[in-house]
C-alpha positions as CSV (number, residue, x, y, z in Angstrom):
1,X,6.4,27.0,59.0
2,X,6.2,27.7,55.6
3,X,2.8,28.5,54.2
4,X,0.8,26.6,51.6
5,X,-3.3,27.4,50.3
6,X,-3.7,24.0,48.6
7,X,-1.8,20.5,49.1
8,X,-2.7,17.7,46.9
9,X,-2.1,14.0,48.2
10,X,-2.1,10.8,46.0
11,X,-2.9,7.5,46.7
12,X,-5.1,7.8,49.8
13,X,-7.2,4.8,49.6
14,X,-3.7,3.2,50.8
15,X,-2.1,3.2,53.9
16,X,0.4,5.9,53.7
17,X,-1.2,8.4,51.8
18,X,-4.8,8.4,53.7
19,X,-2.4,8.9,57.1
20,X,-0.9,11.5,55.6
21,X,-3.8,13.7,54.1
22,X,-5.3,13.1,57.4
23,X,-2.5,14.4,59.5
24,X,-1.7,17.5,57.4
25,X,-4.7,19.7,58.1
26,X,-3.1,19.5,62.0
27,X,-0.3,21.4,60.7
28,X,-1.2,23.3,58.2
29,X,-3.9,25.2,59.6
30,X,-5.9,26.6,56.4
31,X,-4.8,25.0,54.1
32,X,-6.9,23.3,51.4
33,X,-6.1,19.0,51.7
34,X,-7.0,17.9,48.5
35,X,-7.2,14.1,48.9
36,X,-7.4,11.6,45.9
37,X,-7.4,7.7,44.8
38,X,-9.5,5.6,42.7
39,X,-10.9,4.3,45.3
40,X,-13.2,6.1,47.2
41,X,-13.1,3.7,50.5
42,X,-11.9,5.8,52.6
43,X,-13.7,9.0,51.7
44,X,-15.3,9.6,54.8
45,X,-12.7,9.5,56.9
46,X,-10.6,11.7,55.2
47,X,-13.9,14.3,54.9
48,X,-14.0,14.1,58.7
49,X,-10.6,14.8,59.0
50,X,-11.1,18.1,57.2
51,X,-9.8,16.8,53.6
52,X,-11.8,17.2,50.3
53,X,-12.0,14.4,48.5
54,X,-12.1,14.5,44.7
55,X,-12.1,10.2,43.0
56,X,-9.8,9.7,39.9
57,X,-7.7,8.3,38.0
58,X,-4.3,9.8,37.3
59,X,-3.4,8.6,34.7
60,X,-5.8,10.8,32.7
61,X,-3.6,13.5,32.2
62,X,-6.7,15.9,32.6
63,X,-7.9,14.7,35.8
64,X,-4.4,15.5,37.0
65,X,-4.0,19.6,35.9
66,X,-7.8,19.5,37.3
67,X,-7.2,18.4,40.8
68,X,-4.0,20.7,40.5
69,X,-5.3,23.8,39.7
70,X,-4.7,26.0,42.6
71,X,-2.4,23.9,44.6
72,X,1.2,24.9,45.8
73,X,2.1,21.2,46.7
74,X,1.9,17.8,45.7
75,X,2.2,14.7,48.2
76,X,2.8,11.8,45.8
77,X,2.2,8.6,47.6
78,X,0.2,6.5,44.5
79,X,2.4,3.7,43.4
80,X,1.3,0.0,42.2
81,X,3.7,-1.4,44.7
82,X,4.0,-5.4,44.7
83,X,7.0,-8.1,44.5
84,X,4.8,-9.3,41.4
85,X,3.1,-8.5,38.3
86,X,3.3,-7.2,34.5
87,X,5.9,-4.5,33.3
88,X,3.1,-2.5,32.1
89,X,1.2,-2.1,34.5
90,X,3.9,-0.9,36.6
91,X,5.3,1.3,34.3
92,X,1.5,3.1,34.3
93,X,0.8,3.4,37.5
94,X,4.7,4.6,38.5
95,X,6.0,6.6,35.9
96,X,2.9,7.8,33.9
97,X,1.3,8.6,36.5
98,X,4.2,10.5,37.4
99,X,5.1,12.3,34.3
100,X,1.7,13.7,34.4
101,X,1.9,15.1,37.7
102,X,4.8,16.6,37.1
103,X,3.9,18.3,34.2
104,X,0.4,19.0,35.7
105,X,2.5,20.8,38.4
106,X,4.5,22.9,36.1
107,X,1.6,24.2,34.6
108,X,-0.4,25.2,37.3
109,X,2.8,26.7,38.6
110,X,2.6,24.4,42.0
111,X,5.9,25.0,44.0
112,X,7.2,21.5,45.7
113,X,6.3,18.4,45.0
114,X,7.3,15.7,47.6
115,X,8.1,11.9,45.5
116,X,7.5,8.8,48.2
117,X,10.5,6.5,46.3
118,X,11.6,3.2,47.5
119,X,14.8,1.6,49.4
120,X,13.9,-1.1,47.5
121,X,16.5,0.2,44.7
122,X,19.2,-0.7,47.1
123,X,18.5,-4.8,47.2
124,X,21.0,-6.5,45.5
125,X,20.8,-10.1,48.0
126,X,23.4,-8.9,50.1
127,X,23.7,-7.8,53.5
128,X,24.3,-3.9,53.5
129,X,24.7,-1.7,56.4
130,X,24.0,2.2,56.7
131,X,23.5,2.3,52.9
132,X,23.9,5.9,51.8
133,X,21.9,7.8,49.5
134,X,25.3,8.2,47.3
135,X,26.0,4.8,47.2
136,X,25.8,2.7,43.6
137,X,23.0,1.3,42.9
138,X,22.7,-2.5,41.9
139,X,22.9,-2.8,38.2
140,X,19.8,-4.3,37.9
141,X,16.8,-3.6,39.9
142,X,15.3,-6.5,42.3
143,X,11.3,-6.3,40.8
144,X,9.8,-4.0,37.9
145,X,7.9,-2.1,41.4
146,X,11.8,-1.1,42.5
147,X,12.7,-0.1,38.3
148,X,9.6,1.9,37.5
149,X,10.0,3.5,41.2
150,X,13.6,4.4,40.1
151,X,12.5,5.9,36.8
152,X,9.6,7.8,38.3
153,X,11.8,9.3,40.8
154,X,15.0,10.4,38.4
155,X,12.1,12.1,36.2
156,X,11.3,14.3,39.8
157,X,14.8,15.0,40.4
158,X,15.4,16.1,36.9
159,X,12.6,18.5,37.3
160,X,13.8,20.3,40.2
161,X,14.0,23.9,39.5
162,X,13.4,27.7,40.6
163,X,9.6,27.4,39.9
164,X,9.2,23.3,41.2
165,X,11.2,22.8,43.9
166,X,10.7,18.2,44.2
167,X,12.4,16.1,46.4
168,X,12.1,12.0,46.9
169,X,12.1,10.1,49.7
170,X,12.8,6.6,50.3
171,X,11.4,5.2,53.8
172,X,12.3,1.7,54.5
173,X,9.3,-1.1,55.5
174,X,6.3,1.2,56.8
175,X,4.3,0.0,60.3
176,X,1.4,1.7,62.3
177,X,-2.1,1.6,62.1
178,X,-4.0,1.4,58.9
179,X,-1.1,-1.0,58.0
180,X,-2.7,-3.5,55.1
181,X,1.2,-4.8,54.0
182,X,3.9,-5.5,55.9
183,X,2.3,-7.0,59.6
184,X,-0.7,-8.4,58.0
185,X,1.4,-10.4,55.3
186,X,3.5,-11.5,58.1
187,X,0.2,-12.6,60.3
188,X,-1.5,-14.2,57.4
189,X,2.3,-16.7,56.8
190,X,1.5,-17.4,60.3
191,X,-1.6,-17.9,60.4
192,X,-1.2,-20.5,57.3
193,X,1.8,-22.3,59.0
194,X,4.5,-20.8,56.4
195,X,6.0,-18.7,58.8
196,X,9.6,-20.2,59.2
197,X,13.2,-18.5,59.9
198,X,14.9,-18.0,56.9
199,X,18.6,-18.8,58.0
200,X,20.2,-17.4,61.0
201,X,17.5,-15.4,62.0
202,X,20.0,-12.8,62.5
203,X,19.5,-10.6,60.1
204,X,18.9,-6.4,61.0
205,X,17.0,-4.3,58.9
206,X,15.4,-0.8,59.5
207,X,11.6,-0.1,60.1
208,X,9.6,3.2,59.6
209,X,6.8,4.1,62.0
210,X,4.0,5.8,59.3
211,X,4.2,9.0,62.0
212,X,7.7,8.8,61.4
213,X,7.7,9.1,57.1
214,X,4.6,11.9,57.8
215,X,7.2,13.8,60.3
216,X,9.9,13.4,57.2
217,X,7.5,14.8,54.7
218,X,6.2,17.8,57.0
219,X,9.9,18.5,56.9
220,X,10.5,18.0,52.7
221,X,7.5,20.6,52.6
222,X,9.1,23.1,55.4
223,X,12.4,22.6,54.2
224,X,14.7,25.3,52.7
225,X,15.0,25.3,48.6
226,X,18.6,24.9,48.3
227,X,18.6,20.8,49.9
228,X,15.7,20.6,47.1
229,X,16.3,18.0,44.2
230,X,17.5,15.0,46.2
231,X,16.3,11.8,47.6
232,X,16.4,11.2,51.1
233,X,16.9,7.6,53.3
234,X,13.8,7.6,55.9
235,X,13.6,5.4,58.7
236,X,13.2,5.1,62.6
237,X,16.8,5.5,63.1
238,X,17.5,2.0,65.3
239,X,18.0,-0.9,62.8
240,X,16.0,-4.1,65.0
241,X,16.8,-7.6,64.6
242,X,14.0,-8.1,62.0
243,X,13.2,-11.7,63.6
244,X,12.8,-10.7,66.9
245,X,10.5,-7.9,66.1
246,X,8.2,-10.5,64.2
247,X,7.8,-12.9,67.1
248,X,7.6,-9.6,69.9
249,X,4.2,-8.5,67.3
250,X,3.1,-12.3,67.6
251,X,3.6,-12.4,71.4
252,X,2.1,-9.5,72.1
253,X,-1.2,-10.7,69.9
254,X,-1.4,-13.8,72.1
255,X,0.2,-16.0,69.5
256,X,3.7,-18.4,70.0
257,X,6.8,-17.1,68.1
258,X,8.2,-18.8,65.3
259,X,10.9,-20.9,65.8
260,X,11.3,-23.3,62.7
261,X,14.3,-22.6,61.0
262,X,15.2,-23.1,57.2
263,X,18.4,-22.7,55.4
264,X,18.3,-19.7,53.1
265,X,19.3,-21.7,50.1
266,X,16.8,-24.2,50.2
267,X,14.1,-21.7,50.6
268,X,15.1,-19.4,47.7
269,X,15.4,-22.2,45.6
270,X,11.7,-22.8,45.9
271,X,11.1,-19.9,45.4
272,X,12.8,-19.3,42.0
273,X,11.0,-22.6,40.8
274,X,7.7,-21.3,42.3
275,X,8.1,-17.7,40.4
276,X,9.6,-19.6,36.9
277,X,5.8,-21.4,37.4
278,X,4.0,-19.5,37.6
279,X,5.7,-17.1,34.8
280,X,4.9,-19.9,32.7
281,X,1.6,-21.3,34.0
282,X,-0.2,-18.6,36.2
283,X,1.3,-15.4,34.8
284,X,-1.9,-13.1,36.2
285,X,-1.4,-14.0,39.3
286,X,1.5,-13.6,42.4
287,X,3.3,-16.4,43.4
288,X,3.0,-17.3,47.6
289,X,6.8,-16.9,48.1
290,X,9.4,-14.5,45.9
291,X,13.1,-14.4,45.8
292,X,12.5,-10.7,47.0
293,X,10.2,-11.3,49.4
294,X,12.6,-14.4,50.9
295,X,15.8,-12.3,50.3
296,X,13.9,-9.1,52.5
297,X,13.0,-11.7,55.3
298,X,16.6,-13.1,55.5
299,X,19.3,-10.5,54.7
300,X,20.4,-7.7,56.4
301,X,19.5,-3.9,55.2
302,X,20.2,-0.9,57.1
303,X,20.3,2.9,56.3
304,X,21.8,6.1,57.1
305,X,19.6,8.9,57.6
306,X,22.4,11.6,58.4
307,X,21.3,13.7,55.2
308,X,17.6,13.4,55.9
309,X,18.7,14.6,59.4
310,X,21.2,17.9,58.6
311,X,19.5,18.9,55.3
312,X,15.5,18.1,56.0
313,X,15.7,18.3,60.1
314,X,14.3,15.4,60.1
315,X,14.1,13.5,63.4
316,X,12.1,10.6,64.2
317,X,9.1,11.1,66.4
318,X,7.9,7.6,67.2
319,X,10.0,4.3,68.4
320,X,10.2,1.2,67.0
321,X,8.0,-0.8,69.4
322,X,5.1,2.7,69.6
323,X,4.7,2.0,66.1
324,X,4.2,-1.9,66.8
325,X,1.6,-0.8,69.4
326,X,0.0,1.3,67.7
327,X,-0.2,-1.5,65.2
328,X,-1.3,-3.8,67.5
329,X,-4.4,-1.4,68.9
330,X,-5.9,-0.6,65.5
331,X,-5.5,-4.4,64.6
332,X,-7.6,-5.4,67.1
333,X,-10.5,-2.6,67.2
334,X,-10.7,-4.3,63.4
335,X,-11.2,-7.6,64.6
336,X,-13.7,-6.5,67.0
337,X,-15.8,-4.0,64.1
């Protein structure tokens, strides 16, 4: 277990980075968990999980040498992640925000700094099995979330070095408890009567339990220097038939499963009239269906972890349907609160 006095963790008024600066001080017994967000939500939790909490924004270049001075590692989680919204503001909350952590890092002389990327790089409206991190990438990304993403995680790459050791990882459609994304986006279709099956209803895709991408970036900060300065595929290993996870999660919340069926080309027509609306008409605001968001629901996407697995060690911890249930269990204590 390598040994670390500070760890600073973006982003952890979301869902991954508060379950992440909450499970590190189990592992890194000692260590300062310096936990920050704009948000200050979730604050007392993560002081009762033995984090210090420090509120900011990061893209004050100050605020980020601040809540780095001391540290030996950098959890990057903060991203403005959505199908929808201006170029800018992506490009300032993914890659500013970035740069100055980065250089933050180098000057308080931190030593590994662990990038949360995006598979969403990889979508190209195909289906694509065990996608490799070698593979081409489409030549133009899906959304400015998967672009900015990109560029914010070639400028970590490039900074790799004998003093900054950075690595990126890119876990695939995140579940467990605390989840605010995927299920509930899913439950709310549902619950509005526009949950349909997009084509076949065939279509595989990998999941990631949230223990799972924490397990993969315990590993990223354990892991020898030399496997340093590359991006890693993360996921549960055991691609699901995305469908028949959706309607097990109903089921098992007392709901009936979906069984309307639309043709896939009908849908994503709508949607590409529904986006060129509201590009024109509602431009502040995201349109209720995507050609993403259809395209993610219908085609097949799966990943191979092998390098995650020889150069991180990196082996899943939690199944498929353990992260559904825990899912499940913390859905419905919220319900009840």
């Amino acid at each position: 277990m390598r040994q670390y006095k500070k760890i600073v963790v973006t982003g952890t008024s979301g869902f991954l980075g508060s379950r992440v600066a909450k499970f590190l001080p189990t592992v890194f017994i000692g260590a300062t968990i310096l936990a920050t967000s704009r948000k200050s939500d979730k604050k007392l939790a993560l002081e009762q999980a033995g984090c210090i909490f420090i509120p900011g924004d990061l893209t004050d270049a100050a605020f980020c040498q601040q809540i780095l001075a001391g540290a030996d590692a950098v959890v990057h989680c903060a991203a403005l992640s959505s199908p929808w919204g201006k170029r800018e503001d992506f490009e300032k909350a993914n890659v500013t925000v970035t740069q100055n952590l980065l250089q933050a890092a180098i000057a308080e002389k931190v030593s590994r700094f662990v990038f949360i990327s995006t598979p969403s790089i990889y979508f190209n409206y195909t289906d694509r099995f065990l996608i490799s991190e070698q593979e081409p990438l489409p030549s133009r990304m899906v959304n400015e979330y998967a672009a900015t993403k990109l560029k914010a995680e070639r400028l970590v790459l490039a900074a790799n070095s004998d003093i900054l050791e950075t690595v990126a990882l890119r876990p695939r459609a995140i579940i467990g408890a605390e989840d605010t994304v995927i299920f509930p986006r899913v439950l709310k279709a549902y619950q509005e009567n526009k949950l349909v099956i997009i084509g076949s209803g065939t279509n595989k895709g990998d999941i990631t339990c949230v223990r799972n991408v924490i397990e993969a970036i315990v590993c990223s900060l354990n892991a020898q220097k030399q496997v340093m300065g590359q991006a890693y595929n993360v996921s549960n290993d055991e691609p699901v038939v995305l469908w028949e996870v959706l309607n097990n999660l109903l089921q098992q919340l007392g709901l009936k499963p979906v069984t309307r069926k639309l043709p896939y080309w009908i849908v994503m027509t709508a949607a590409w009239i529904t986006e060129q609306r509201y590009k024109w008409f509602k431009p502040n605001e995201e349109p209720p269906i995507t050609q993403h968001g259809i395209g993610s629901l219908a085609r097949s996407m799966t990943m191979d972890i092998s390098l995650a697995k020889k150069n991180l060690g990196y082996k899943p911890v939690q199944s498929t349907q353990e992260g559904i249930n825990e899912f499940i269990e913390w859905y419905k204590s919220q319900k009840t609160v």
